[in-house]
C-alpha positions as CSV (number, residue, x, y, z in Angstrom):
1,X,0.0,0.0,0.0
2,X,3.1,2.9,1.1
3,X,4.8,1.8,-2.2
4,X,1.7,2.4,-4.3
5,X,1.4,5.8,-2.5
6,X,4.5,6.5,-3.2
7,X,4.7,5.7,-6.9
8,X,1.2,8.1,-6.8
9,X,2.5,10.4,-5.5
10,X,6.0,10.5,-7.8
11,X,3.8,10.4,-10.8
12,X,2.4,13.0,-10.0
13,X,5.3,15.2,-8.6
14,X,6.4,14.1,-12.6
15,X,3.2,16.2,-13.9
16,X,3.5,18.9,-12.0
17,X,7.0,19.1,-13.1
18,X,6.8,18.8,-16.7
19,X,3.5,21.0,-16.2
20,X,6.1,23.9,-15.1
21,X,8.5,23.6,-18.0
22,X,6.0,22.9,-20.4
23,X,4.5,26.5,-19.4
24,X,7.7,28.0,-18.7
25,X,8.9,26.9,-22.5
26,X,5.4,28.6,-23.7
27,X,6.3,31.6,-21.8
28,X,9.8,32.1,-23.9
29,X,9.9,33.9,-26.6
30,X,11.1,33.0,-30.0
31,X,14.3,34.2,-31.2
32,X,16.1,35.4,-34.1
33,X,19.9,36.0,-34.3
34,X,21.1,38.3,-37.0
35,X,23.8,40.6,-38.1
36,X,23.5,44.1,-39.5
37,X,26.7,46.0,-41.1
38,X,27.5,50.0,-42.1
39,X,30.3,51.0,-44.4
40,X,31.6,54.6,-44.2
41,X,33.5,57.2,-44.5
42,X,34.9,59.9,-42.4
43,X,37.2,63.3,-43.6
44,X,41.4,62.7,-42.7
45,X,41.3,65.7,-40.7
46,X,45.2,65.9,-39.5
47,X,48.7,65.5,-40.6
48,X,51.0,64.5,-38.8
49,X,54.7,64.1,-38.8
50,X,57.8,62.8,-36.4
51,X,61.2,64.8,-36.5
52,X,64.0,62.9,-34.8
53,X,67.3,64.1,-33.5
54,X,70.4,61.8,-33.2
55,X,73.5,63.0,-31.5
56,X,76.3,60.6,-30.7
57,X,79.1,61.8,-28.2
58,X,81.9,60.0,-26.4
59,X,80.1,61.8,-23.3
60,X,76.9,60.6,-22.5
61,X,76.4,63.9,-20.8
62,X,77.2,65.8,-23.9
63,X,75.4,63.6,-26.3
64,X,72.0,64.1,-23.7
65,X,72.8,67.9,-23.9
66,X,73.5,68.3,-27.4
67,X,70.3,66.2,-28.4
68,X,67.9,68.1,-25.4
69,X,69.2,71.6,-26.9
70,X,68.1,70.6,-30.5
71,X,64.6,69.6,-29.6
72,X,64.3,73.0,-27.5
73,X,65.2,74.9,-30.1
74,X,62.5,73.0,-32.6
75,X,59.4,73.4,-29.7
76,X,60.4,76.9,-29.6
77,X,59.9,77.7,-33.8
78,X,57.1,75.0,-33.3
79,X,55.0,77.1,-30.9
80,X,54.9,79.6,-33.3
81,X,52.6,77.0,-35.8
82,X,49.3,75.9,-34.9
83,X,50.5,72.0,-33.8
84,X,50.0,69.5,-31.4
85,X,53.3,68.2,-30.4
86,X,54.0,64.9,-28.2
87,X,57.4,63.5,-27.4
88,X,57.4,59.6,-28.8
89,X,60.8,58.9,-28.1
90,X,64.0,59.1,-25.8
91,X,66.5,57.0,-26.3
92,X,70.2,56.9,-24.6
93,X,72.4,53.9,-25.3
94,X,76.0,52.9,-25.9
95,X,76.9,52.9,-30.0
96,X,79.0,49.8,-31.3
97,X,80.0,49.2,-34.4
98,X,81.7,46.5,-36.4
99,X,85.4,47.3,-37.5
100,X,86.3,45.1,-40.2
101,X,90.0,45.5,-40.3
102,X,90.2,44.8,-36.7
103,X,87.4,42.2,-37.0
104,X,86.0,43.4,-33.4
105,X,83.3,45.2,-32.0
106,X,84.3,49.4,-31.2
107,X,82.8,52.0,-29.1
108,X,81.9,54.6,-31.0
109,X,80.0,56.6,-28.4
110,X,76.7,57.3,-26.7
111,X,74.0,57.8,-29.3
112,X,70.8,59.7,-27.6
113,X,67.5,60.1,-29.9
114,X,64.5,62.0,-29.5
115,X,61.2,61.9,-31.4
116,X,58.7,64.6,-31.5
117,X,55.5,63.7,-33.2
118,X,54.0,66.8,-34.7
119,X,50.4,67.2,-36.0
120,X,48.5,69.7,-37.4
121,X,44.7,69.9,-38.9
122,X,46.7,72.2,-41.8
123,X,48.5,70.1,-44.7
124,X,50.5,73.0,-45.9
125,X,51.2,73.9,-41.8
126,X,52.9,70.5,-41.9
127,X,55.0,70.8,-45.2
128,X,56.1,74.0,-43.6
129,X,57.6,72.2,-40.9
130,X,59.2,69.5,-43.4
131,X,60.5,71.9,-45.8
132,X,62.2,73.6,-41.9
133,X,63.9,71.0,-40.8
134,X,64.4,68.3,-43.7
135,X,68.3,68.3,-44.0
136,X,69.5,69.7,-40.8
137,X,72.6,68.2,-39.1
138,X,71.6,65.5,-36.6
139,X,67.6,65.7,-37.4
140,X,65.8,63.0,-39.4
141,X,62.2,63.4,-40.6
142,X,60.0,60.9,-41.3
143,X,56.8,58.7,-40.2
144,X,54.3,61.3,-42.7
145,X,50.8,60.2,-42.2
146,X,47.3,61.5,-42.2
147,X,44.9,60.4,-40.0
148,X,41.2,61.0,-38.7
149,X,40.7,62.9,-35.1
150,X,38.9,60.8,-32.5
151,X,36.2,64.4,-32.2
152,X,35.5,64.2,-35.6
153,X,35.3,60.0,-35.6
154,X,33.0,59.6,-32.7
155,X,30.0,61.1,-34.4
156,X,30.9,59.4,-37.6
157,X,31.3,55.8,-35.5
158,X,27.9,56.9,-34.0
159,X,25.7,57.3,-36.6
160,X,27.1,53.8,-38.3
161,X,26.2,51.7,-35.1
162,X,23.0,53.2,-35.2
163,X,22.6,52.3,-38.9
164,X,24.2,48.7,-38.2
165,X,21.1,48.2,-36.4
166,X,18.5,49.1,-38.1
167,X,20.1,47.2,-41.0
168,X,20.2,44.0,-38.5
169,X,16.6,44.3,-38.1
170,X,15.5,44.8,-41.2
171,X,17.1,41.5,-42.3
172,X,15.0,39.8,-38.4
173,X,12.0,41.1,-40.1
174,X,12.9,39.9,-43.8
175,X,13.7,36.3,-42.1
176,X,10.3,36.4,-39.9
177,X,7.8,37.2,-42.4
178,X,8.9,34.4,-44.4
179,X,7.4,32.6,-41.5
180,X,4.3,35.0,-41.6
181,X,6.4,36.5,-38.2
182,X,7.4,40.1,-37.2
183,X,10.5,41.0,-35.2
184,X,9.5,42.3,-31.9
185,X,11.9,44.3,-29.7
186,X,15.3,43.4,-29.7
187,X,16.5,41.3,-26.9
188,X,20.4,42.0,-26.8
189,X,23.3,42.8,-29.4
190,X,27.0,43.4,-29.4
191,X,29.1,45.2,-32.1
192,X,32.4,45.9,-33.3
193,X,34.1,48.1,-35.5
194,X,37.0,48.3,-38.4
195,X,39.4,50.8,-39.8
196,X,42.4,51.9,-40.7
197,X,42.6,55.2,-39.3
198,X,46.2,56.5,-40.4
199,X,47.3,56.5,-43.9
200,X,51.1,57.1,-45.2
201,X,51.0,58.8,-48.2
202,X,52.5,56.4,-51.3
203,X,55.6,59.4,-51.7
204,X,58.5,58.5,-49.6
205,X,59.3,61.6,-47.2
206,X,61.9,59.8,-45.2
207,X,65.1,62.0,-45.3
208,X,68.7,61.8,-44.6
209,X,70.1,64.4,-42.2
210,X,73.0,65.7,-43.3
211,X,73.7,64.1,-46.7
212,X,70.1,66.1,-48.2
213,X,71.0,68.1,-51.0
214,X,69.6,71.5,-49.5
215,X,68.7,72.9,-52.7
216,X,66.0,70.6,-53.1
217,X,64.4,71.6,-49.9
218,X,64.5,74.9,-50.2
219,X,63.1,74.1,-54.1
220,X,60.3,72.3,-52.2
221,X,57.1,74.6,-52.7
222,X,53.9,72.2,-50.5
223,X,50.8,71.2,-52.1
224,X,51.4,67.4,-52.7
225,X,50.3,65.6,-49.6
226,X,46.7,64.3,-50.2
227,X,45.0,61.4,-48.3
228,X,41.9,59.6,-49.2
229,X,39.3,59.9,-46.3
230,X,39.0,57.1,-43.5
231,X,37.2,53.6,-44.0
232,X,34.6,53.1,-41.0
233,X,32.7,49.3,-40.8
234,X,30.7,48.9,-37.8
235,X,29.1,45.5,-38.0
236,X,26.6,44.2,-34.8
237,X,25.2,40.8,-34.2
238,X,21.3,41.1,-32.6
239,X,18.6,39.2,-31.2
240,X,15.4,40.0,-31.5
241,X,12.0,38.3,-30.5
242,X,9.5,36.7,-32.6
243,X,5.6,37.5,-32.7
């Protein structure tokens, strides 16, 4: 008699359980998982440019000084110009060098480098300060590129993800009416983005210090660095509910 209660009683603990899922598996709503994409453009609206000095100096103390009082001079003409100037480099290290006739390793010195990147939202502001210092002892520049400002890429960025989305639901809604469905509201989503947003121009501008023939800098008259504008692809991946 207890073990036919009991197996009663299980049976219908069963039910009540499969009663529960059965409603709760009613209750959730149907899904549809989809991506959505935007391609776009936004303006290059900087140029930027790195100017290194490289001084090498039996005295470490001298080739630091030498190299420090170059790079003063250059922030001083360059706060004349309407630039934005950061410091990417500052290097001080021993200098070897491979003697062939001896076949060993010499000292040459203590070789210190400093970097200034320069940018500037005017081209020919730039190819001012090319045309200044291209071919001075001890200063190499190099590293031109163009490149879009994170103010004027975050509305651009913006306005794409809010275009990725609509395009991911109108492909939901595209998918459920071929079920004679609508896409309700959308559930959750994630998104990611892709660009290159610096750009070398093809033209080589990397020049050598004091071997430059400084005729042709002084020849040089601006007006041929161009850059195509940036690539922006925002691409999201959505759910959305199914009535």
């Amino acid at each position: 008699m207890k073990e036919k209660t009991v197996g009663i009683l299980a049976i219908i603990l069963c039910v009540c359980v499969l009663g529960v899922w059965g409603i709760n598996r009613l209750a959730e709503p149907r899904t549809i998982s989809v991506g959505g994409e935007c391609l776009t453009s936004a303006p290059k609206d900087r140029t930027a440019i790195t100017i290194r000095v490289t001084v090498v100096d039996k005295s470490a103390a001298k080739s630091m000084k030498l190299a420090s009082a170059k790079v003063a001079e250059m922030n001083e003409y360059l706060k004349t110009l309407d630039v934005k100037v950061q410091t990417s480099e500052f290097n001080s290290y021993e200098k070897n060098e491979w003697n062939r006739t001896t076949q060993k390793s010499e000292f040459v010195g203590i070789e210190t480098s400093i970097s200034l990147d320069v940018s500037a939202k005017s081209v020919d502001t730039i190819e001012t300060v090319l045309t200044k210092f291209a071919g001075q002892p001890d200063v190499f520049v190099s590293n031109l590129r163009m490149f879009t400002s994170a103010e004027t890429l975050k509305p651009v960025m913006e306005s794409c993800l809010e275009e990725a989305v609509q395009n991911a639901r109108s492909r939901a809604e595209a998918l459920a009416a071929g079920a004679g469905k609508h896409a309700g509201k959308m559930l959750a989503v994630s998104y990611g983005t892709n660009g290159s947003y610096n750009t070398r121009p093809t033209a080589n501008f990397r020049l050598a210090k004091a071997s430059m023939d400084m005729a042709t800098a002084e020849s040089y008259t601006g007006g041929a660095i161009t850059g195509k504008d940036t690539d922006v692809s925002v691409s999201v991946s959505a759910i959305f509910e199914i009535r």
